[in-house]
PDB file of N, CA, C, O and CB in Angstrom:
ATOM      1  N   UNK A   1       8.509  -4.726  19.101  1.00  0.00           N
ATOM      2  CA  UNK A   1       8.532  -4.097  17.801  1.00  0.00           C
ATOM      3  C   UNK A   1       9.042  -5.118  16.776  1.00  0.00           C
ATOM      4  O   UNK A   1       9.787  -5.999  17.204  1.00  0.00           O
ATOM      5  CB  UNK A   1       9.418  -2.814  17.817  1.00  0.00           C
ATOM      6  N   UNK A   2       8.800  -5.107  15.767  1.00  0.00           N
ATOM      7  CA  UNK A   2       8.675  -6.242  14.593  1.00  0.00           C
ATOM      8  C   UNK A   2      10.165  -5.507  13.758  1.00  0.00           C
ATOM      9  O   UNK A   2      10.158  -4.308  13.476  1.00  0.00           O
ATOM     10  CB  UNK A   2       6.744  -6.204  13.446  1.00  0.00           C
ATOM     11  N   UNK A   3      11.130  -6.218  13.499  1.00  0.00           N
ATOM     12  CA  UNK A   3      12.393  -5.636  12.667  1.00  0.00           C
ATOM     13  C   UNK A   3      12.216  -6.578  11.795  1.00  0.00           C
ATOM     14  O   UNK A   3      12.300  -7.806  11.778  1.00  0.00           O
ATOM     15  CB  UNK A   3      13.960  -5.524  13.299  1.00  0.00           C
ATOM     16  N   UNK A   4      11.785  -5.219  10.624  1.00  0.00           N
ATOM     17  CA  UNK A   4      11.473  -6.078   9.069  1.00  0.00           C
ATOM     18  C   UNK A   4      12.911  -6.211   8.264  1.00  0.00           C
ATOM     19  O   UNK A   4      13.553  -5.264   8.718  1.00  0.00           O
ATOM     20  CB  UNK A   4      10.236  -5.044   7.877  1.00  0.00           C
ATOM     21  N   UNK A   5      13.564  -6.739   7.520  1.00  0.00           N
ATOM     22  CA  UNK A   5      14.682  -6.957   6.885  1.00  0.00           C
ATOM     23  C   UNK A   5      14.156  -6.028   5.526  1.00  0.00           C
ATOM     24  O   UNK A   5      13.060  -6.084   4.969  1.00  0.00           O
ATOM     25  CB  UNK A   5      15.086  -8.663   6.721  1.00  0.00           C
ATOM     26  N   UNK A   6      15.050  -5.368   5.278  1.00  0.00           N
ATOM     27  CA  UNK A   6      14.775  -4.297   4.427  1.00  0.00           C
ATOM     28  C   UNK A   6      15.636  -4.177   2.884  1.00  0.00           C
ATOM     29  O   UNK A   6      16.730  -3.620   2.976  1.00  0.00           O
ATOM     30  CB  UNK A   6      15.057  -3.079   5.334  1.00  0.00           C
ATOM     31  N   UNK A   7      15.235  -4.647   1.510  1.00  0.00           N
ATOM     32  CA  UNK A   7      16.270  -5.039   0.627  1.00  0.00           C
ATOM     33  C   UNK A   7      15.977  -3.475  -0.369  1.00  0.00           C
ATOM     34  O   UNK A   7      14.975  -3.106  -0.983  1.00  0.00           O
ATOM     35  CB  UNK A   7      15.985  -6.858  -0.213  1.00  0.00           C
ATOM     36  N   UNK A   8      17.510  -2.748  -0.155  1.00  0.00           N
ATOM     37  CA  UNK A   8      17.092  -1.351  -0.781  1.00  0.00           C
ATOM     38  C   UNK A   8      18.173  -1.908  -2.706  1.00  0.00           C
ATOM     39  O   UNK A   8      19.315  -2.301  -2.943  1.00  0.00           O
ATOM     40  CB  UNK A   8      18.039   0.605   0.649  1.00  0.00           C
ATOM     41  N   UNK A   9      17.132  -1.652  -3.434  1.00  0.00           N
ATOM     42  CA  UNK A   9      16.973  -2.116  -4.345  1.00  0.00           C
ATOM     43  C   UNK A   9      17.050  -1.104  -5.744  1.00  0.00           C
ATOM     44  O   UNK A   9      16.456  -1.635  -6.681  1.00  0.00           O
ATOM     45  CB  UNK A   9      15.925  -2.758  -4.034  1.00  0.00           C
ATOM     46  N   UNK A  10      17.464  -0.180  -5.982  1.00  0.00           N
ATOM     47  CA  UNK A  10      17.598   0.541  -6.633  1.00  0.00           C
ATOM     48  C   UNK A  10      16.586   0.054  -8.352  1.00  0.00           C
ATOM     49  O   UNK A  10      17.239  -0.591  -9.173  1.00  0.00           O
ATOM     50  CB  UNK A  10      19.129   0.697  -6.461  1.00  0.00           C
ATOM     51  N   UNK A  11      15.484   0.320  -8.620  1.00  0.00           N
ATOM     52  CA  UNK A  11      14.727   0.483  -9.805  1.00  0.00           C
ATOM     53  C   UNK A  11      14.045  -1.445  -9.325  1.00  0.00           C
ATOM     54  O   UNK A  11      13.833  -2.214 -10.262  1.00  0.00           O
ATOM     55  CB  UNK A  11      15.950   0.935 -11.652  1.00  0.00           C
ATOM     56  N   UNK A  12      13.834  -1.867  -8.032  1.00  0.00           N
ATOM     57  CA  UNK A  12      13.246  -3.311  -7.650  1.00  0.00           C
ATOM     58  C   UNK A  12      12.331  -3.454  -7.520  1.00  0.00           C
ATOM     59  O   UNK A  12      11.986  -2.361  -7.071  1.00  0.00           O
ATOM     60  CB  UNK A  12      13.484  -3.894  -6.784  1.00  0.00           C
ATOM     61  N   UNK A  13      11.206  -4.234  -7.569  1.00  0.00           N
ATOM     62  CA  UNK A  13      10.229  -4.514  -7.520  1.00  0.00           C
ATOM     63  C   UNK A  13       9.621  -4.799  -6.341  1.00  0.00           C
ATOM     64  O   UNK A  13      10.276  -5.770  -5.963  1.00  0.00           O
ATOM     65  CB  UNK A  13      10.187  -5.175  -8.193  1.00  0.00           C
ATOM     66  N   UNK A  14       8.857  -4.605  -5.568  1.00  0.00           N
ATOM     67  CA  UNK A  14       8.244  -5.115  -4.421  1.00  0.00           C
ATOM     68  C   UNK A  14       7.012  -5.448  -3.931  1.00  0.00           C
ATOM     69  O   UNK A  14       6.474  -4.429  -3.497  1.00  0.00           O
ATOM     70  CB  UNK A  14       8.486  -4.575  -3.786  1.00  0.00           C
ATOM     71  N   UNK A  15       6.319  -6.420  -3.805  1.00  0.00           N
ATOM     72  CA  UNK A  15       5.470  -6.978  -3.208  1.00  0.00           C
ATOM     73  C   UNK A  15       4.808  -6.738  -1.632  1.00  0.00           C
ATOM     74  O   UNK A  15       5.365  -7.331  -0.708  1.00  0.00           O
ATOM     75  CB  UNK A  15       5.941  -7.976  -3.388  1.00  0.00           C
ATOM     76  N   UNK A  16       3.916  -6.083  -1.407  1.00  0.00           N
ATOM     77  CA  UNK A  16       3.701  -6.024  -0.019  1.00  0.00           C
ATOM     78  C   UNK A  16       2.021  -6.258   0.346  1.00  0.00           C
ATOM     79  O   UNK A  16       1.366  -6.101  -0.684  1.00  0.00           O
ATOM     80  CB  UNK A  16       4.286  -4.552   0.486  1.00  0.00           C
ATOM     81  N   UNK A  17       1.337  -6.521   1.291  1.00  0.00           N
ATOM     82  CA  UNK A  17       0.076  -6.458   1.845  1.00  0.00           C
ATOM     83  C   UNK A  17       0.035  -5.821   3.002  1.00  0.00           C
ATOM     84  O   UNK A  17       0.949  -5.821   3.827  1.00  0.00           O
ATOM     85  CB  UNK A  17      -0.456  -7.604   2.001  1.00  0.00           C
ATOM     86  N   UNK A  18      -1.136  -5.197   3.119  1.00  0.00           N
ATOM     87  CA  UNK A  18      -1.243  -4.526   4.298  1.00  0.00           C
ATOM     88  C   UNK A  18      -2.706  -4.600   4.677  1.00  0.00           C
ATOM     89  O   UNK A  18      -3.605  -4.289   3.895  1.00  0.00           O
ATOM     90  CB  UNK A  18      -0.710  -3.124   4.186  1.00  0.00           C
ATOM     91  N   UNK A  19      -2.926  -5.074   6.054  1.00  0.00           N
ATOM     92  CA  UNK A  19      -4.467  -5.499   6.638  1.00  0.00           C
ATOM     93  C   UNK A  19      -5.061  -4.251   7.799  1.00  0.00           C
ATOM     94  O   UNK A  19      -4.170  -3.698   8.443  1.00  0.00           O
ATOM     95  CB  UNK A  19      -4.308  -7.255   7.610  1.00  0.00           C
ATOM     96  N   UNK A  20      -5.735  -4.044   7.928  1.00  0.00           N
ATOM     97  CA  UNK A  20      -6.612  -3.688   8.725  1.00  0.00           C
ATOM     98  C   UNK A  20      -6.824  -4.560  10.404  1.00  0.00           C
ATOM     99  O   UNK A  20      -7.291  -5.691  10.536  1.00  0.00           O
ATOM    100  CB  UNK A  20      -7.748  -3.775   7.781  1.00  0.00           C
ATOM    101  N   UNK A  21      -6.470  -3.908  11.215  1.00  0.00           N
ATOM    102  CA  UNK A  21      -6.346  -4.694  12.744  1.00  0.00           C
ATOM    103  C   UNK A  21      -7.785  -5.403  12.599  1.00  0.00           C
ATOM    104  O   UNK A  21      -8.171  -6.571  12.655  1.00  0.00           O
ATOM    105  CB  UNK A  21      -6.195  -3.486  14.400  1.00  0.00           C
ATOM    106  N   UNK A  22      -8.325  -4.305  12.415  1.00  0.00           N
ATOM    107  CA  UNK A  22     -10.362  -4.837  12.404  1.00  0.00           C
ATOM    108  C   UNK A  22     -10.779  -5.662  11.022  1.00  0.00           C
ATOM    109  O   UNK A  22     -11.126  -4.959  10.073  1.00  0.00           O
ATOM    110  CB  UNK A  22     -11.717  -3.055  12.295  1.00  0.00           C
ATOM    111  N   UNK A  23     -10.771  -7.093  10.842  1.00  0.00           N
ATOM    112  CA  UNK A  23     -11.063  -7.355   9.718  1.00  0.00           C
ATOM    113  C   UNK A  23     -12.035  -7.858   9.229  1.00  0.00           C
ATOM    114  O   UNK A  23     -12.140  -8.675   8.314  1.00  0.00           O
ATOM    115  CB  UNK A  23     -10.448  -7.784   9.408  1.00  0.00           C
ATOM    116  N   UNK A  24     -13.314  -6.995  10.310  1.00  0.00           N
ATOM    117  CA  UNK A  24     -14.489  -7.068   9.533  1.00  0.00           C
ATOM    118  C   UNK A  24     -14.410  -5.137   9.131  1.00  0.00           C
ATOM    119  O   UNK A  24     -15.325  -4.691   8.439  1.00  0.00           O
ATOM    120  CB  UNK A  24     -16.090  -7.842  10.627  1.00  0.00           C
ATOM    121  N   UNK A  25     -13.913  -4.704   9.348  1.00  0.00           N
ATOM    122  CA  UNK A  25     -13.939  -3.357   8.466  1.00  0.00           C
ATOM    123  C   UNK A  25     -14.386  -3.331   6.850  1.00  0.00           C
ATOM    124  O   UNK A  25     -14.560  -4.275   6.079  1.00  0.00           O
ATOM    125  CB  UNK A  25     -12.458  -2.810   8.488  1.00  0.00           C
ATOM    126  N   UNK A  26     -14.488  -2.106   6.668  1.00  0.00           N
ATOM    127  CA  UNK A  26     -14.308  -1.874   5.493  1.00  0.00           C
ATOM    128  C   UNK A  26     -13.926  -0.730   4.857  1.00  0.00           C
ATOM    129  O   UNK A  26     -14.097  -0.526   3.655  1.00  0.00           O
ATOM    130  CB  UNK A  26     -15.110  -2.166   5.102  1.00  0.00           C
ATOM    131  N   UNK A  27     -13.259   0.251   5.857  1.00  0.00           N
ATOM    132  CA  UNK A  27     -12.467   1.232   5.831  1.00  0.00           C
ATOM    133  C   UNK A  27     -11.632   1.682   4.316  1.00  0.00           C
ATOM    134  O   UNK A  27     -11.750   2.808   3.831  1.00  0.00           O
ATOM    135  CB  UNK A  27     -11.609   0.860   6.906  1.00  0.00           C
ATOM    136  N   UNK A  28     -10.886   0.714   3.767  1.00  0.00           N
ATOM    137  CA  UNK A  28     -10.233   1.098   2.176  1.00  0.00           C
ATOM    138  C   UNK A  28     -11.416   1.310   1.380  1.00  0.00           C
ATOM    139  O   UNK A  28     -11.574   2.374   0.782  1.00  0.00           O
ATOM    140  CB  UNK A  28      -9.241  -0.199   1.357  1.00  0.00           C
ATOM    141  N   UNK A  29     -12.350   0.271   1.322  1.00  0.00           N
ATOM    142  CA  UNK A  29     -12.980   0.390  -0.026  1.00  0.00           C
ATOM    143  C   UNK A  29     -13.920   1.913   0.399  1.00  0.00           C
ATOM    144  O   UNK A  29     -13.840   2.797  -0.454  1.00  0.00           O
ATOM    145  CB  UNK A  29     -14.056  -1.260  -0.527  1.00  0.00           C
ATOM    146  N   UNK A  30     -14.725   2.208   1.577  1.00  0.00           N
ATOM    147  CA  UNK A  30     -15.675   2.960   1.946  1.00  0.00           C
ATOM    148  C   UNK A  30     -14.959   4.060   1.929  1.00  0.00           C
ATOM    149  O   UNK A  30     -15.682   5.056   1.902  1.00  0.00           O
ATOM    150  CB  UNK A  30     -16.357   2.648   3.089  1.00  0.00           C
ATOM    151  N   UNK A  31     -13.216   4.416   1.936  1.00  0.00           N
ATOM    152  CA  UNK A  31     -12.102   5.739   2.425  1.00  0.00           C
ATOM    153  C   UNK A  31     -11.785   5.473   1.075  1.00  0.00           C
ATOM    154  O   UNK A  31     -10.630   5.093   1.272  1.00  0.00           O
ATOM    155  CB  UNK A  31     -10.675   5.667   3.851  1.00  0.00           C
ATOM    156  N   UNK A  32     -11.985   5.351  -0.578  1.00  0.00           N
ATOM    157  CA  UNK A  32     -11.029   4.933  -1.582  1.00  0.00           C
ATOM    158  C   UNK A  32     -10.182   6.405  -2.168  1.00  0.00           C
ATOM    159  O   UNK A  32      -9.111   6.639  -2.726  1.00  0.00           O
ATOM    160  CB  UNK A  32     -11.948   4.068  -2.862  1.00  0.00           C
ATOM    161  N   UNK A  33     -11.574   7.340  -1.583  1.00  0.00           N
ATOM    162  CA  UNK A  33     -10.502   8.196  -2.452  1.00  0.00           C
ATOM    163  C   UNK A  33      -9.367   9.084  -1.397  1.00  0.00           C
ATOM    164  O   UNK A  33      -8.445   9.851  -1.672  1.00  0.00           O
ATOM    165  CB  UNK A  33     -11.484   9.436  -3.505  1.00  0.00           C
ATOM    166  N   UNK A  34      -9.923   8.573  -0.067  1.00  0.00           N
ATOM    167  CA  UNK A  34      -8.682   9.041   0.842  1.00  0.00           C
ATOM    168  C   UNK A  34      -7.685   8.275   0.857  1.00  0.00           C
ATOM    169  O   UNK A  34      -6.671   8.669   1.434  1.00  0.00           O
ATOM    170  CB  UNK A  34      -8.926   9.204   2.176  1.00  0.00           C
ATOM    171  N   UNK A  35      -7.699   7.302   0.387  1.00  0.00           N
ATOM    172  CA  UNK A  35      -6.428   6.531  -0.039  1.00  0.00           C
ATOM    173  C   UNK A  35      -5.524   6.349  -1.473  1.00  0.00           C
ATOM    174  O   UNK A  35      -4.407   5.858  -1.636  1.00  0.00           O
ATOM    175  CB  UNK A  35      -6.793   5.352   0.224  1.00  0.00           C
ATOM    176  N   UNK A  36      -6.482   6.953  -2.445  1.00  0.00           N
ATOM    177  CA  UNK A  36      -5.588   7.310  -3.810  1.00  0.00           C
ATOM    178  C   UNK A  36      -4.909   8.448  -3.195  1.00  0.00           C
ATOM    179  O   UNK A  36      -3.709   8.435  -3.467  1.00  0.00           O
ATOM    180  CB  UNK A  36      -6.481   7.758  -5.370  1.00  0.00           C
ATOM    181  N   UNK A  37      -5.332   9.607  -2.325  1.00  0.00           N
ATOM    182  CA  UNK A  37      -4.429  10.912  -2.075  1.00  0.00           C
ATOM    183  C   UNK A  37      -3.624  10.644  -1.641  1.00  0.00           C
ATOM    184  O   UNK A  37      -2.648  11.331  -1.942  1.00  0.00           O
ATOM    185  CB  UNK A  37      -4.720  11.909  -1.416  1.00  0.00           C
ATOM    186  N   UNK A  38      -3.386   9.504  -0.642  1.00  0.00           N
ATOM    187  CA  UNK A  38      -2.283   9.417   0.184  1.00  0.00           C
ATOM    188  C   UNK A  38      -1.053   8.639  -0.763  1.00  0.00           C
ATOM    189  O   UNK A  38       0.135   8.958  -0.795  1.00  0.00           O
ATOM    190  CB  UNK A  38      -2.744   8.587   1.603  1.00  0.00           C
ATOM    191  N   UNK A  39      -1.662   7.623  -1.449  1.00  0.00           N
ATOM    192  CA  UNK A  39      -0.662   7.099  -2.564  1.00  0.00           C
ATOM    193  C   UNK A  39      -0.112   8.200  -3.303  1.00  0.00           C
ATOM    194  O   UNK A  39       1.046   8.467  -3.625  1.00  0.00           O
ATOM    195  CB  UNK A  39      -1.333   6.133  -3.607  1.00  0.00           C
ATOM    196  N   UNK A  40      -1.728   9.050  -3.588  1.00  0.00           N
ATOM    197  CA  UNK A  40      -0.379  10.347  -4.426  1.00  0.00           C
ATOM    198  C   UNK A  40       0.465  11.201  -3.973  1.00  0.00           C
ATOM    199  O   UNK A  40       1.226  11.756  -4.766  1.00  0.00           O
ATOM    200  CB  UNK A  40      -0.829  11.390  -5.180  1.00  0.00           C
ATOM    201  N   UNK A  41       0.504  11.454  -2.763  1.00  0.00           N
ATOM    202  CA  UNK A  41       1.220  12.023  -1.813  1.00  0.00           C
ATOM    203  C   UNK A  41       2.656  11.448  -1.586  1.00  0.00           C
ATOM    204  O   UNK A  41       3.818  11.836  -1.708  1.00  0.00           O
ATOM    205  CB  UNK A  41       0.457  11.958  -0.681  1.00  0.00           C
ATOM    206  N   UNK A  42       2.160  10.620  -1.297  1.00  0.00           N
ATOM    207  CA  UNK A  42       3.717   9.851  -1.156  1.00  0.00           C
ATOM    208  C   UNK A  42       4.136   9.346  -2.929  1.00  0.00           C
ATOM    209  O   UNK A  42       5.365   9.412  -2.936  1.00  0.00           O
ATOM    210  CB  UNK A  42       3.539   8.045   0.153  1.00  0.00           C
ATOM    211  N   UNK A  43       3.764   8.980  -4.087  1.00  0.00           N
ATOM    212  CA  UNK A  43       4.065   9.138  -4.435  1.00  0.00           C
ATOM    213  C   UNK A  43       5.049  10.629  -5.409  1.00  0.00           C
ATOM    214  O   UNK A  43       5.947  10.341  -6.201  1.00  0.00           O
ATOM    215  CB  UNK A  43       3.491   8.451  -4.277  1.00  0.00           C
ATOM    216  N   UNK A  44       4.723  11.822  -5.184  1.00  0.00           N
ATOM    217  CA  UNK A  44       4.666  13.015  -5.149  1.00  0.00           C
ATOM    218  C   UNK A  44       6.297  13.021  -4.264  1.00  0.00           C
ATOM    219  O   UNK A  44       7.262  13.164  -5.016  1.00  0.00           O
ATOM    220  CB  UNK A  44       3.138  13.627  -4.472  1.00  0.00           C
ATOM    221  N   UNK A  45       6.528  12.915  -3.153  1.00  0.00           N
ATOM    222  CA  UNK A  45       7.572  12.596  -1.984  1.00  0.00           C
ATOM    223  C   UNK A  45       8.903  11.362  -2.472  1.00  0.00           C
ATOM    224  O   UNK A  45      10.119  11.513  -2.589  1.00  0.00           O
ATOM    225  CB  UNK A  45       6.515  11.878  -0.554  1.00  0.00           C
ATOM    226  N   UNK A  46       8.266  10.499  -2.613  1.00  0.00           N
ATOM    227  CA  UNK A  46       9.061   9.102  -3.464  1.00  0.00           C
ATOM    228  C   UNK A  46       8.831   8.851  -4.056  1.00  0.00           C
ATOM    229  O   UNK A  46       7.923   8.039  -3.877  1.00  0.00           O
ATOM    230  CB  UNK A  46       9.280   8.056  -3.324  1.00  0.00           C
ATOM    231  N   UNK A  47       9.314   9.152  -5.947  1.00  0.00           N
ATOM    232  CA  UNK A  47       8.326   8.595  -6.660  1.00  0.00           C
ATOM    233  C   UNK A  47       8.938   7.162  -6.892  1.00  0.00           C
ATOM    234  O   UNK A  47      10.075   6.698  -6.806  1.00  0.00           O
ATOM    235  CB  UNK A  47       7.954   9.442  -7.963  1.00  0.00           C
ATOM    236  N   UNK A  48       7.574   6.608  -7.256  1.00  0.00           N
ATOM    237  CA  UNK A  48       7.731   4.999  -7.679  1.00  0.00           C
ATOM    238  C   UNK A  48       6.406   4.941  -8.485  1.00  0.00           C
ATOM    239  O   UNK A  48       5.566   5.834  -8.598  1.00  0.00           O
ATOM    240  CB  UNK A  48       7.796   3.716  -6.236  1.00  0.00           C
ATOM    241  N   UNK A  49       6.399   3.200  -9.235  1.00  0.00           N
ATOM    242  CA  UNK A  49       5.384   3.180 -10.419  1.00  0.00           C
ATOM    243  C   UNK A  49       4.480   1.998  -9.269  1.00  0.00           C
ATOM    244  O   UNK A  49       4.927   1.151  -8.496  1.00  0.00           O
ATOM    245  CB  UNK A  49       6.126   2.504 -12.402  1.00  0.00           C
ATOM    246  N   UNK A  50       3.684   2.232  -9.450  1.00  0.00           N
ATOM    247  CA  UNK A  50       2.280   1.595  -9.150  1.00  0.00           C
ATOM    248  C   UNK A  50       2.314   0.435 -10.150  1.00  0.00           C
ATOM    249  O   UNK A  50       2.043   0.584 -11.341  1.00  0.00           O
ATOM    250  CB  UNK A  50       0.890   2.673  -9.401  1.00  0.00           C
ATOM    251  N   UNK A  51       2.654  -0.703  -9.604  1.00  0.00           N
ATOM    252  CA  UNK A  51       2.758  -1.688 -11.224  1.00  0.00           C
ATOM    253  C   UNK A  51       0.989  -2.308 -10.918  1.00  0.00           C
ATOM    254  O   UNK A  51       0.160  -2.140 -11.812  1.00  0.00           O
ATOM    255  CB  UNK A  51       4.534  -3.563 -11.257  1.00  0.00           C
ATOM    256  N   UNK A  52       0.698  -2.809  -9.968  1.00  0.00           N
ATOM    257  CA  UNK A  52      -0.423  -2.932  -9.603  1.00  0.00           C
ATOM    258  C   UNK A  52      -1.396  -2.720  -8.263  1.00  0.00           C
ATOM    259  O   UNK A  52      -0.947  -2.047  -7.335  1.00  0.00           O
ATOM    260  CB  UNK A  52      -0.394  -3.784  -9.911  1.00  0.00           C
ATOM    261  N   UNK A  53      -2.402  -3.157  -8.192  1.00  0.00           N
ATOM    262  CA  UNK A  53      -3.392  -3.086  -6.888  1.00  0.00           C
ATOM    263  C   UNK A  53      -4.590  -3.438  -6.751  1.00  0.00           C
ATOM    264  O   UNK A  53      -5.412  -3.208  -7.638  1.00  0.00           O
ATOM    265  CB  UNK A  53      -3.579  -2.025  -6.475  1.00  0.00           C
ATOM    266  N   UNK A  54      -4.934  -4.107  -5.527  1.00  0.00           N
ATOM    267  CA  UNK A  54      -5.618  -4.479  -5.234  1.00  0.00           C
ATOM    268  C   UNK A  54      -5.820  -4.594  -4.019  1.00  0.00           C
ATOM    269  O   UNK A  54      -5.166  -5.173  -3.152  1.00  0.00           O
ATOM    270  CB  UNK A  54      -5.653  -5.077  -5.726  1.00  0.00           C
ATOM    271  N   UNK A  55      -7.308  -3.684  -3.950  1.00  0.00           N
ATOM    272  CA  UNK A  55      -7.977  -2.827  -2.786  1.00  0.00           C
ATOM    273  C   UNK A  55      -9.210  -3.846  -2.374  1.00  0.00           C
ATOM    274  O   UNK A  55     -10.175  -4.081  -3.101  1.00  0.00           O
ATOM    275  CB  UNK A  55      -8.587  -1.112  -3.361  1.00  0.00           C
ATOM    276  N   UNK A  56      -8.971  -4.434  -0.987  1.00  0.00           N
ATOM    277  CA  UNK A  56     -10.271  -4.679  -0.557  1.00  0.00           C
ATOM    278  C   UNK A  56     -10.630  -4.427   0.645  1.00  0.00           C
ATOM    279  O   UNK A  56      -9.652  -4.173   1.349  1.00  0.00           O
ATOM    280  CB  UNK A  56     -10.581  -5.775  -0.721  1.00  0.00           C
ATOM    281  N   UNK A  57     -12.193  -4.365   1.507  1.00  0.00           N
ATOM    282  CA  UNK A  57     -12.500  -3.440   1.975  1.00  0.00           C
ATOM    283  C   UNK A  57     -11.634  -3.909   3.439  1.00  0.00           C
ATOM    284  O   UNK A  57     -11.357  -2.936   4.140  1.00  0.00           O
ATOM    285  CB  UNK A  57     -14.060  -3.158   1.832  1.00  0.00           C
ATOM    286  N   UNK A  58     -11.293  -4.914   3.849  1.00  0.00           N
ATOM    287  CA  UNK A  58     -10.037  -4.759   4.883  1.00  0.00           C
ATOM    288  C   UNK A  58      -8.374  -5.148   4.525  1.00  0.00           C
ATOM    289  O   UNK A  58      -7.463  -5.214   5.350  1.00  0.00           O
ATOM    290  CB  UNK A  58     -10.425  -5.724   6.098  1.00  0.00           C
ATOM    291  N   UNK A  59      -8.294  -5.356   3.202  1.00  0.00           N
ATOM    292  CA  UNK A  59      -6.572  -5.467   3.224  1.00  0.00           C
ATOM    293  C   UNK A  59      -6.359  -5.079   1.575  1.00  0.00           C
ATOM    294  O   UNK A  59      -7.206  -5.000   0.685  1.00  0.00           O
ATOM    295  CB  UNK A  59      -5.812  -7.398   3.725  1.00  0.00           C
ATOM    296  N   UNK A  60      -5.155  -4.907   1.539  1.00  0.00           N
ATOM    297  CA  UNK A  60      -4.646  -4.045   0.142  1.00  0.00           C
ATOM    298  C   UNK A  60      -3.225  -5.082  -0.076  1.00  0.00           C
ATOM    299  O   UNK A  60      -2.441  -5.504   0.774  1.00  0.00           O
ATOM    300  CB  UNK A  60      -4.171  -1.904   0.487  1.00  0.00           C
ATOM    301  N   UNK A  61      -3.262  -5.332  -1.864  1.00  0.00           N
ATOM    302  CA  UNK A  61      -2.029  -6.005  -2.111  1.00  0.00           C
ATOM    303  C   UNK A  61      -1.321  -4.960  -3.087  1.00  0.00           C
ATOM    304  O   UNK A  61      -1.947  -4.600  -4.084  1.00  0.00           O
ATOM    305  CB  UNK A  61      -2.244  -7.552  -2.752  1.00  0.00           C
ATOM    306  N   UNK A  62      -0.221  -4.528  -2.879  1.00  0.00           N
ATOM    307  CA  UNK A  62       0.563  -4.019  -4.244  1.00  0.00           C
ATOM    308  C   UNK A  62       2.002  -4.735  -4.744  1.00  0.00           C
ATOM    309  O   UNK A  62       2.699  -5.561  -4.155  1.00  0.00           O
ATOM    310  CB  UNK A  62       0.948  -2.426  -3.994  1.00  0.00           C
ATOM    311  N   UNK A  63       2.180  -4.089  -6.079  1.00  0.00           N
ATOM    312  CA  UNK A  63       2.983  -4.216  -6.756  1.00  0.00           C
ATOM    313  C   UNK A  63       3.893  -3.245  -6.894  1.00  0.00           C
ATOM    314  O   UNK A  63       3.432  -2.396  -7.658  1.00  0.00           O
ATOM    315  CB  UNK A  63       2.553  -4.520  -7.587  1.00  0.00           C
ATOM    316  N   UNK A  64       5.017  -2.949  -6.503  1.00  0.00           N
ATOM    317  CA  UNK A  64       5.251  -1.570  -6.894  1.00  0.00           C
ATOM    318  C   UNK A  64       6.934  -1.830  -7.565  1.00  0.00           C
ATOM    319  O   UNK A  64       7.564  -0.882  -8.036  1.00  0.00           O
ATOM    320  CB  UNK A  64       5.071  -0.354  -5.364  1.00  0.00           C
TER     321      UNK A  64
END
């Protein structure tokens, strides 16, 4: 199991990517609007600001 170091940051900015195991997929871009729900969901749960994004069809970068 991977132990990520975790900086709890009260109003911080964070940077993250997230890939797809399969990276000839294209699962985000072809699932987009099952994946705005889930952002709104959890945002809805935790809110936070979406500073940016960028969706491609196997990996996603945000800003948050």
């Amino acid at each position: 199991m991977v132990h990520y170091r975790r900086s709890i940051q009260p109003g911080g900015t964070f940077f993250f990517t997230v890939a797809l195991l399969d990276r000839n997929a294209d699962l985000l871009t072809r699932r987009i609007d099952a994946l705005r729900r889930a952002f709104a969901t959890a945002r809805s749960d935790r809110p936070f600001e979406i500073v940016a994004a960028v969706v491609l069809p196997e990996h996603l970068h945000t800003v948050w």
